[in-house]
C-alpha positions as CSV (number, residue, x, y, z in Angstrom):
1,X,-235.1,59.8,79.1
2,X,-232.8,57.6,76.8
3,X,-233.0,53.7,77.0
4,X,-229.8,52.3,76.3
5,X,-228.8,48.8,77.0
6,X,-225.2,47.8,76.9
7,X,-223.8,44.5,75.6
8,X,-220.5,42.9,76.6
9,X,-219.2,39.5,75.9
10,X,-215.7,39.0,77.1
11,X,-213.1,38.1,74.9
12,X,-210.3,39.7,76.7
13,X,-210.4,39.6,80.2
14,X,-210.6,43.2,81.0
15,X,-210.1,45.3,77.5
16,X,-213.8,44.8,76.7
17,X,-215.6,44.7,79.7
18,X,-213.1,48.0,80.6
19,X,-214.2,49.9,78.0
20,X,-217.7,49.2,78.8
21,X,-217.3,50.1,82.1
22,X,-215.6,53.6,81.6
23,X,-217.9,54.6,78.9
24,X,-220.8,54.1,81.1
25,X,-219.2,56.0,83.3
26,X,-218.5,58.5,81.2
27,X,-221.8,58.8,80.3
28,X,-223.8,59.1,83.6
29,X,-221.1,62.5,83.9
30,X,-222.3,64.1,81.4
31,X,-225.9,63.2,81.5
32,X,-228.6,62.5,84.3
33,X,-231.0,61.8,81.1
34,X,-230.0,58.2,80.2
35,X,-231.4,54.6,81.7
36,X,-228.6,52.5,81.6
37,X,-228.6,48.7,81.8
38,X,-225.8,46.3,81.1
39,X,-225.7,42.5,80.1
40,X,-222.5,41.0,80.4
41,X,-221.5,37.3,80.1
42,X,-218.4,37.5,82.6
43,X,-219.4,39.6,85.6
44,X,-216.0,38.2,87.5
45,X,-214.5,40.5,85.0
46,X,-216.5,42.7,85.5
47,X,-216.2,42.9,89.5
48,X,-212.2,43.5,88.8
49,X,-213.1,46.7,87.2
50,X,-214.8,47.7,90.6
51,X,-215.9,45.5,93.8
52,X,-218.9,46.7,93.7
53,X,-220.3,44.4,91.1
54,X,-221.4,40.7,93.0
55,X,-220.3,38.3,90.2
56,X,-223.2,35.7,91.6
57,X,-226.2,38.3,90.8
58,X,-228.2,37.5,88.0
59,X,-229.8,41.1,88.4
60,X,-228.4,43.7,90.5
61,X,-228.2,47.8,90.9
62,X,-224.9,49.5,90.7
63,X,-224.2,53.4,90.3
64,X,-227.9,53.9,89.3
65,X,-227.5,51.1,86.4
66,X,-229.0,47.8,86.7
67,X,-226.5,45.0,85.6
68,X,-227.7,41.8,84.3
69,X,-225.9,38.3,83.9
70,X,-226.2,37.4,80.4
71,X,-226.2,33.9,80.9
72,X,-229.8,34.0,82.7
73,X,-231.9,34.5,80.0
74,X,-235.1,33.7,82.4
75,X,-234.3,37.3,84.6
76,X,-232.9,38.7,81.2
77,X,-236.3,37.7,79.0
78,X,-238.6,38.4,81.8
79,X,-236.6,41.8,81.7
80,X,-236.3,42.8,78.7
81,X,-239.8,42.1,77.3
82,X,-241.6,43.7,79.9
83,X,-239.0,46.9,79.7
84,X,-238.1,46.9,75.9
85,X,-234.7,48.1,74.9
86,X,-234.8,51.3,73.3
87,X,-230.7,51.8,72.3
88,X,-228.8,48.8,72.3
89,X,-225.1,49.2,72.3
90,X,-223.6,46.0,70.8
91,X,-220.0,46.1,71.8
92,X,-217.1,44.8,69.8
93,X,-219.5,42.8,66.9
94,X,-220.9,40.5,70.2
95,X,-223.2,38.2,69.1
96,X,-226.9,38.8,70.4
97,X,-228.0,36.7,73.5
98,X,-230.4,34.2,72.1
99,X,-233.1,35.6,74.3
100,X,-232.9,39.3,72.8
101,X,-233.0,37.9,69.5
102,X,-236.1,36.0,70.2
103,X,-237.8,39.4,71.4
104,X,-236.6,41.5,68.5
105,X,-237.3,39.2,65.4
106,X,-239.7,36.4,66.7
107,X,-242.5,39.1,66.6
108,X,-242.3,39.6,70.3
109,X,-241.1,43.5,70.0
110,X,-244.1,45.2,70.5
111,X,-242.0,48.9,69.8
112,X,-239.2,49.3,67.9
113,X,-235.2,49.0,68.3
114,X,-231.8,50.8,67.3
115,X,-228.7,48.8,67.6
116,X,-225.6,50.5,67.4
117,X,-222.5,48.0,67.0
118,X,-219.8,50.3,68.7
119,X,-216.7,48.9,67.2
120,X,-213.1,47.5,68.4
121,X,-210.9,50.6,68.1
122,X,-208.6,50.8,65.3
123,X,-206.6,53.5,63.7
124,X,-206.8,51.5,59.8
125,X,-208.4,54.0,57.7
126,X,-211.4,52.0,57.3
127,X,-213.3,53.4,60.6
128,X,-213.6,56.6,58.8
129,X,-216.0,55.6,56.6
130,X,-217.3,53.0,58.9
131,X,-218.4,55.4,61.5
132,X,-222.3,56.1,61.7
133,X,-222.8,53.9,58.8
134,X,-226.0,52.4,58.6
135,X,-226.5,48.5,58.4
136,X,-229.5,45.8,57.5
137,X,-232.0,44.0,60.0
138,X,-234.0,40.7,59.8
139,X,-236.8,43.0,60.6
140,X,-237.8,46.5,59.7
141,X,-238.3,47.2,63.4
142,X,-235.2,47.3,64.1
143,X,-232.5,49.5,62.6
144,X,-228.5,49.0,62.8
145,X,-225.4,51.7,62.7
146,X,-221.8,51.5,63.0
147,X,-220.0,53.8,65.7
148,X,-216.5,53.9,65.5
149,X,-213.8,54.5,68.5
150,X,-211.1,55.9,66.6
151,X,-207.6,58.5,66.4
152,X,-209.1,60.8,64.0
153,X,-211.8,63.2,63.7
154,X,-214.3,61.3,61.2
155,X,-214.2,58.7,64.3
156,X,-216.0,58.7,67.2
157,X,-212.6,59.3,69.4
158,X,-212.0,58.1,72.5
159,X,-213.7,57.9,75.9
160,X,-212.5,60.9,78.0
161,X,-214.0,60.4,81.5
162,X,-213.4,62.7,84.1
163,X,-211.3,60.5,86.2
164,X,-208.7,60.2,83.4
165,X,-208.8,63.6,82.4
166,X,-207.3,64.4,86.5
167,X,-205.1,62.1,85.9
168,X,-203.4,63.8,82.8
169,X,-204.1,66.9,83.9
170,X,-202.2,66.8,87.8
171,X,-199.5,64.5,88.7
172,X,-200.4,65.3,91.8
173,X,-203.9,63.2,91.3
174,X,-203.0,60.5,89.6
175,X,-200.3,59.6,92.1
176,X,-202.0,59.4,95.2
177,X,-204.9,58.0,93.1
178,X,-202.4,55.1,92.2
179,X,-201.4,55.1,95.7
180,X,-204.6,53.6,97.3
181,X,-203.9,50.4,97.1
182,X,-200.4,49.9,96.9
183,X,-198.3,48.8,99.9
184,X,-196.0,51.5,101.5
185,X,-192.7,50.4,99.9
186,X,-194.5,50.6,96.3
187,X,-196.2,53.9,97.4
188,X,-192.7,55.4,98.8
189,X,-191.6,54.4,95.0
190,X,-194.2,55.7,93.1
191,X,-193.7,59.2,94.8
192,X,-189.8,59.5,94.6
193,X,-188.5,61.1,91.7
194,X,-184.8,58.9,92.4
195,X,-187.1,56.5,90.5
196,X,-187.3,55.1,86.4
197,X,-190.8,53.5,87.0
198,X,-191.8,50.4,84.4
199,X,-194.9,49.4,84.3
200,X,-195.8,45.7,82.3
201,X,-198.9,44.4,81.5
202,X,-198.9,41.9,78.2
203,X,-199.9,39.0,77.0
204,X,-197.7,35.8,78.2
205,X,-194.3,35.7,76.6
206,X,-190.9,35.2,77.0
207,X,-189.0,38.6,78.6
208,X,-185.7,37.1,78.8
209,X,-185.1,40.2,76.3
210,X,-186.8,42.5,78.4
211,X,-184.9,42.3,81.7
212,X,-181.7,42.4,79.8
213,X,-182.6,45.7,78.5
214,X,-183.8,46.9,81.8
215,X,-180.2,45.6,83.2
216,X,-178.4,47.6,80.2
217,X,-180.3,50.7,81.2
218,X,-180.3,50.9,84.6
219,X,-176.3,50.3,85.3
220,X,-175.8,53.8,82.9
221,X,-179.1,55.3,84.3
222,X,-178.7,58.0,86.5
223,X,-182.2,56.8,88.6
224,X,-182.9,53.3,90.0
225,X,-185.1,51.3,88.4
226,X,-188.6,49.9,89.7
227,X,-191.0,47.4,87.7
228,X,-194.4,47.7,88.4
229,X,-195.8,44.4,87.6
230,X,-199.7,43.6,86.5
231,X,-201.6,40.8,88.0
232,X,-202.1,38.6,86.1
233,X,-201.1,36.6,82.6
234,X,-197.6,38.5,82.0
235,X,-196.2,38.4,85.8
236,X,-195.3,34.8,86.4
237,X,-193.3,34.3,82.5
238,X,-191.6,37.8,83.6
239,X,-190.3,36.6,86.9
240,X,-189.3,33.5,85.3
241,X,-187.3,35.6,83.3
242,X,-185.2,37.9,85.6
243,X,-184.5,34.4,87.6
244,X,-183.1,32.8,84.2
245,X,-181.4,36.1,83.1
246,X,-180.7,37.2,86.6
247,X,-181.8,41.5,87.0
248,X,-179.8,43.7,88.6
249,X,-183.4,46.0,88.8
250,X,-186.2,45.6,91.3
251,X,-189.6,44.9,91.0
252,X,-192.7,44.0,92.6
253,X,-196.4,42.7,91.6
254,X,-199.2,45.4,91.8
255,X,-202.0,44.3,93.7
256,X,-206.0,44.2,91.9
257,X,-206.3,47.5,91.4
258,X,-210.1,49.0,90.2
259,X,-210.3,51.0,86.9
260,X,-209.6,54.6,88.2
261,X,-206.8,53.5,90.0
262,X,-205.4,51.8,87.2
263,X,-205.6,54.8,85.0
264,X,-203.6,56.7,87.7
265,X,-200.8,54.3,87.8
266,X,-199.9,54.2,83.8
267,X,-200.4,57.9,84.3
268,X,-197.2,57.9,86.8
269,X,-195.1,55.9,85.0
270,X,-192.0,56.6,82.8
271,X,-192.8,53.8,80.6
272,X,-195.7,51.7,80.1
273,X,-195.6,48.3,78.2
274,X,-199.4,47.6,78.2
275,X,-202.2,45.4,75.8
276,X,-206.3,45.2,75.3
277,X,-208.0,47.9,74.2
278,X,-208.9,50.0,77.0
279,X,-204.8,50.1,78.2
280,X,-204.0,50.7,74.9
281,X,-206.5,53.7,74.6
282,X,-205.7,55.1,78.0
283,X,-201.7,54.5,77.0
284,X,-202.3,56.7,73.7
285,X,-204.1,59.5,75.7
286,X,-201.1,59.7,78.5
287,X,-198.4,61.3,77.1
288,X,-196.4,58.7,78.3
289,X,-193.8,56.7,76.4
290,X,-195.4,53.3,75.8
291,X,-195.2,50.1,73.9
292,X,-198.6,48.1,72.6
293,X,-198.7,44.8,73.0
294,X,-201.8,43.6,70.6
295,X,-204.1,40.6,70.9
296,X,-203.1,38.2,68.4
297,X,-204.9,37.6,65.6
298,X,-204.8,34.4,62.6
299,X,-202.1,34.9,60.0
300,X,-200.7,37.7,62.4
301,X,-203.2,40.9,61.2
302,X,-202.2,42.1,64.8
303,X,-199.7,43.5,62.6
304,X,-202.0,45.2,60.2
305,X,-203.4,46.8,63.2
306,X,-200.2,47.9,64.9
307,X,-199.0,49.3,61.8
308,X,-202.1,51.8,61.5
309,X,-201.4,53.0,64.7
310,X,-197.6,53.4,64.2
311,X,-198.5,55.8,61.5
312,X,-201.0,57.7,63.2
313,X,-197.9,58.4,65.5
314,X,-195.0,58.7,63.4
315,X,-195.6,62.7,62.6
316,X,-194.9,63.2,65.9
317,X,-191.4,61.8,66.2
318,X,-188.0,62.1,64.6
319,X,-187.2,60.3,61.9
320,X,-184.6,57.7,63.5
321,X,-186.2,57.4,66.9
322,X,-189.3,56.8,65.1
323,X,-187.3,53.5,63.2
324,X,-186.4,52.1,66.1
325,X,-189.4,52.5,67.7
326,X,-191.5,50.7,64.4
327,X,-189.0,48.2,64.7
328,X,-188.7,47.0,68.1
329,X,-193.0,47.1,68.0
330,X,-193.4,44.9,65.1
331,X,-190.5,42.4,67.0
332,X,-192.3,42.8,70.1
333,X,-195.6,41.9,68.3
334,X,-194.6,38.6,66.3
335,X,-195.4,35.4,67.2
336,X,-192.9,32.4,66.9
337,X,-190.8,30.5,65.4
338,X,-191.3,32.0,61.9
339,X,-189.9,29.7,58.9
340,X,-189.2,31.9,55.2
341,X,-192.4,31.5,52.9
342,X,-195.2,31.2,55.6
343,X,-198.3,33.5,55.5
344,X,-196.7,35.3,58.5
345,X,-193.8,36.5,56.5
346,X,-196.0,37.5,53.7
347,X,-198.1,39.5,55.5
348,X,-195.7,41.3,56.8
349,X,-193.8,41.6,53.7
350,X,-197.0,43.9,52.3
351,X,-196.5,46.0,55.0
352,X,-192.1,46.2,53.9
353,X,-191.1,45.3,57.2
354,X,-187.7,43.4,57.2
355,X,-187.9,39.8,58.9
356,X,-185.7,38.2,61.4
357,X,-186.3,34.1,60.7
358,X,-185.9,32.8,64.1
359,X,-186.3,33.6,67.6
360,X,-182.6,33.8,68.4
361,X,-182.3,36.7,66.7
362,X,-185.4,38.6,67.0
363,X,-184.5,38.4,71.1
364,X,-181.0,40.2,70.9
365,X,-182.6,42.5,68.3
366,X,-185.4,43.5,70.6
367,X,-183.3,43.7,73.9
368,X,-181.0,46.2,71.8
369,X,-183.9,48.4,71.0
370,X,-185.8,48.2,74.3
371,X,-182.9,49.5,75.8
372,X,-182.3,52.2,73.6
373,X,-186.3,52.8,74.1
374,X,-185.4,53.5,77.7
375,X,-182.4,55.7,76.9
376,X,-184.7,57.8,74.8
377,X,-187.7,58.3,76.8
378,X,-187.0,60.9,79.0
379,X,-186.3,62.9,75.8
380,X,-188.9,61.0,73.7
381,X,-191.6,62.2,76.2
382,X,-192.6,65.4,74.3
383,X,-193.3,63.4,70.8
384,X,-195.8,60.7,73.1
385,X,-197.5,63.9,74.4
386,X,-197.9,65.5,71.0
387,X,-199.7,62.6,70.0
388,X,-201.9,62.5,73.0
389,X,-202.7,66.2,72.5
390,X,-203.6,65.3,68.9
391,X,-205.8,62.5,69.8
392,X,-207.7,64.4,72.5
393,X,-208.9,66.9,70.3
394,X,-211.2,64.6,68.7
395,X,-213.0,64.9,71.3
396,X,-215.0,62.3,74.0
397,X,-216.5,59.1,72.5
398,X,-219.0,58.9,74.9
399,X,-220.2,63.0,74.3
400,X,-220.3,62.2,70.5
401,X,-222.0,58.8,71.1
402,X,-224.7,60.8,73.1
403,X,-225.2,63.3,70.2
404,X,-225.4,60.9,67.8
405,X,-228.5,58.5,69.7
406,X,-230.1,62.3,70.1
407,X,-230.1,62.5,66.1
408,X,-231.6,59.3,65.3
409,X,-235.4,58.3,64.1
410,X,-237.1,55.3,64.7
């Protein structure tokens, strides 16, 4: 039986510990051979992903894992040095809790330990030659290798869990999955076809730009328009914003929803604006028409980042729609105000992306192209789900993950 330990620290409040989550998941599916534990420093996070998990546990059993506050290191030490890890999945370059580093280089490992840092996903060409590359240790009982999430087939791919898979598979599924928790006027919505469906889910912004593209598009659109709005961060600045700009639209705030149920609702929308990782991965393996809102980064490499992906995607669209889609990502991604010469502007210079040089602008710029986005994606639609076909058939993270701790030698 495998002996794989799983390390999250939260950065994002549900990207990381979401992926973590589903690729567990994933992984009891396809295997009844694996021991499972997970140590994670926000198990609030972790509880929104299912209610199962008790936040105030410093040890507990879930779905045949056993879950572990990483903050305890007494129950975690006590733990882990009578039970040593075998595979330890270090998510997202996490640093090590101070009390596993003790047992693996303070000569308390007895056995020996493979650590596999399983990467933030990105579609820069780097993760090719990242993936499965081996690394140096303090100690030569323990050995390191990279695993790489990724768009292409010298990655790893992306975690295809049987949940997910219904839900892109059969309407049908994902809409009375989305349904469970929904009250009955957002259920009647979800299941009427009279409806546009919007989902948002970003970081904290101003949408002033937003709702006057949702305006624009709905008083020519032949259906009404409904936005589904996330819990949290981006739904108080977007209400703000259809009560300064006034919307002619209606909209309503989702209740918590767990991860499956989640999946099922950006799998019934007609356009998704979503952000973190395991959104964004779920978004690009939908087939639905979506904009990426990225965690933002010093000197703006969000940019670099969104960029890669944008050309991972571009041989699936038309040249113009394609333009206007670039654009209105890399305006929906800057951060403001931006003044001519800064390192902002240069970095996006190297990637020969024309710059707006104040917020004024940028804003009737992106309300322009979001509406146009809107327009487009009923069309639009078969270019999103070329790409998602594309992207599946690099087949599941967590499967090639599995083959690859089967290869290795201690």
């Amino acid at each position: 039986m495998l002996n794989v330990t799983v390390l999250c620290s939260v950065i994002d409040n549900y990207g990381d510990i979401g992926f973590v989550y589903r690729l567990c998941r994933r992984l009891g599916e396809i295997s009844n051979d694996i021991k499972l534990r997970i140590v994670c420093d926000n198990l609030n996070s972790f509880a929104f992903m299912n209610s199962g998990i008790k936040p105030g546990l410093s040890e507990q059993e879930f779905n045949s894992w056993k879950i572990f506050d990483w903050n305890d290191a007494e129950v975690c030490t006590k733990e882990f040095t009578e039970r040593e890890p075998q595979f330890i999945l270090q998510c997202f370059q996490c640093k090590l809790p101070e009390w596993l580093e003790s047992i693996l280089y303070d000569g308390k490992l007895k056995g020996s330990a493979y650590i596999i840092n399983v990467e933030y996903l990105t579609a820069e060409e780097w993760a090719d030659g990242f993936h499965k590359l081996r690394s140096g240790t303090r100690s030569v009982q323990v050995k390191k290798s990279f695993f790489m999430p990724g768009f292409t087939k010298k990655t790893g791919g992306l975690v295809l869990d049987g949940n997910f898979k219904k839900c892109i598979g059969y309407k049908k599924h994902a809409l009375e999955k989305a349904s469970e928790r929904l009250n009955q006027v957002q259920k009647e919505i979800l299941h009427s076809d009279d409806y546009f469906k919007i989902l948002v889910f970003s970081y904290p912004r101003n949408f002033n730009f937003l709702v006057e593209a949702i305006n624009s598009f709905g008083d020519f659109s032949e259906k009404k328009v409904h936005v589904f709005l996330a819990k949290g961060i981006s739904s108080a600045p977007f209400v703000k914003s259809c009560q300064e700009v006034g919307d002619t639209f209606e909209y309503s705030e989702l209740p918590a929803l767990e991860q499956e149920q989640w999946d099922a609702l950006i799998c019934s929308m007609d356009f998704n604006f979503i952000r973190g990782e395991d959104s964004f991965s779920r978004a690009s393996l939908s087939g639905i028409p979506f904009v990426w809102h990225v965690y933002v980064q010093d000197e703006e490499f969000q940019l670099v980042k969104l960029n890669a992906f944008l050309e991972r995607m571009k041989p699936f669209f038309s040249a113009d729609v394609f333009e206007d889609y670039k654009r209105f990502c890399f305006l929906y991604n800057r951060t403001f105000p931006v003044e001519p010469g800064d390192e902002a502007c240069q970095a996006i210079a190297t990637l020969k992306e024309p710059l707006p040089l104040n917020e004024g602008s940028a804003e009737e710029e992106m309300s322009s192209l979001a509406a146009k986005l809107l327009f487009a994606a009923e069309k639009e639609k078969k270019s999103f789900e070329k790409a998602s076909a594309d992207f599946l058939g690099n087949g599941d993270l967590a499967e090639n993950l599995l083959e690859f701790l089967n290869s290795l030698e201690f």
